[in-house]
C-alpha positions as CSV (number, residue, x, y, z in Angstrom):
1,X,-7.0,-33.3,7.8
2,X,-4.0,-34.5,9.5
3,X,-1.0,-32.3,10.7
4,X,1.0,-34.0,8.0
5,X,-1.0,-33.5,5.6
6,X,-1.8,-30.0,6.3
7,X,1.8,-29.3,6.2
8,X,2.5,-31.1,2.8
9,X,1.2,-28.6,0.6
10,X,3.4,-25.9,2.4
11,X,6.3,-27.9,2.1
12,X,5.9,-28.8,-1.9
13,X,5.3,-25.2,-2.5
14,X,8.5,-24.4,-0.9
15,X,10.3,-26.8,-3.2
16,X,8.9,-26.3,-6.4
17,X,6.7,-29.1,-6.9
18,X,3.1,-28.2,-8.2
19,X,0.5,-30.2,-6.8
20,X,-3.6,-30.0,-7.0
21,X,-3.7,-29.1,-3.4
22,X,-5.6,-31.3,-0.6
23,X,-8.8,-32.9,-1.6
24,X,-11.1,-33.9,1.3
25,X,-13.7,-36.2,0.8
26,X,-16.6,-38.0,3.3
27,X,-17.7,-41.4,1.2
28,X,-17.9,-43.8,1.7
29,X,-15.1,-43.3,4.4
30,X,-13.5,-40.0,5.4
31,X,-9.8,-39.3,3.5
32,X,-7.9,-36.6,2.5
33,X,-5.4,-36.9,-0.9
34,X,-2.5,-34.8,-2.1
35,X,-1.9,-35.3,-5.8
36,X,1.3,-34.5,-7.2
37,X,4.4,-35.1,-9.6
38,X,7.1,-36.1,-9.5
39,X,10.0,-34.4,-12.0
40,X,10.2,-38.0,-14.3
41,X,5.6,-36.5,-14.6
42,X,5.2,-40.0,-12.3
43,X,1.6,-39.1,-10.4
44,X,2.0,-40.2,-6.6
45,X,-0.6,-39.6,-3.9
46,X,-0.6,-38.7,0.0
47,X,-3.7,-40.1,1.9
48,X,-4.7,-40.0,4.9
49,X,-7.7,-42.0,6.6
50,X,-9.3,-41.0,9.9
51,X,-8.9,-43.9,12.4
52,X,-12.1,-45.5,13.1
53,X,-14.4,-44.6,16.1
């Protein structure tokens, strides 16, 4: 998980904005995805993708 979106979670809490927390996942690439709201219920997404190796 990146710095940023470490931090994200932190930062929505802070605000008021509930989100499902960060997802990691492996397959069939490595990402991590922050779900969340915003206040007109629109669903919008934070991912982040490892660079390749």
């Amino acid at each position: 998980m990146s710095g940023a979106t470490a931090a994200a979670p932190a930062t929505s809490a802070a605000t008021g904005v509930a989100h499902a927390g960060v997802t990691d996942a492996t397959g069939p690439l490595p990402y991590s995805v922050l779900v969340f709201r915003d206040p007109a219920n629109i669903q919008l997404e934070l991912m982040w993708t490892a660079a390749p190796e």
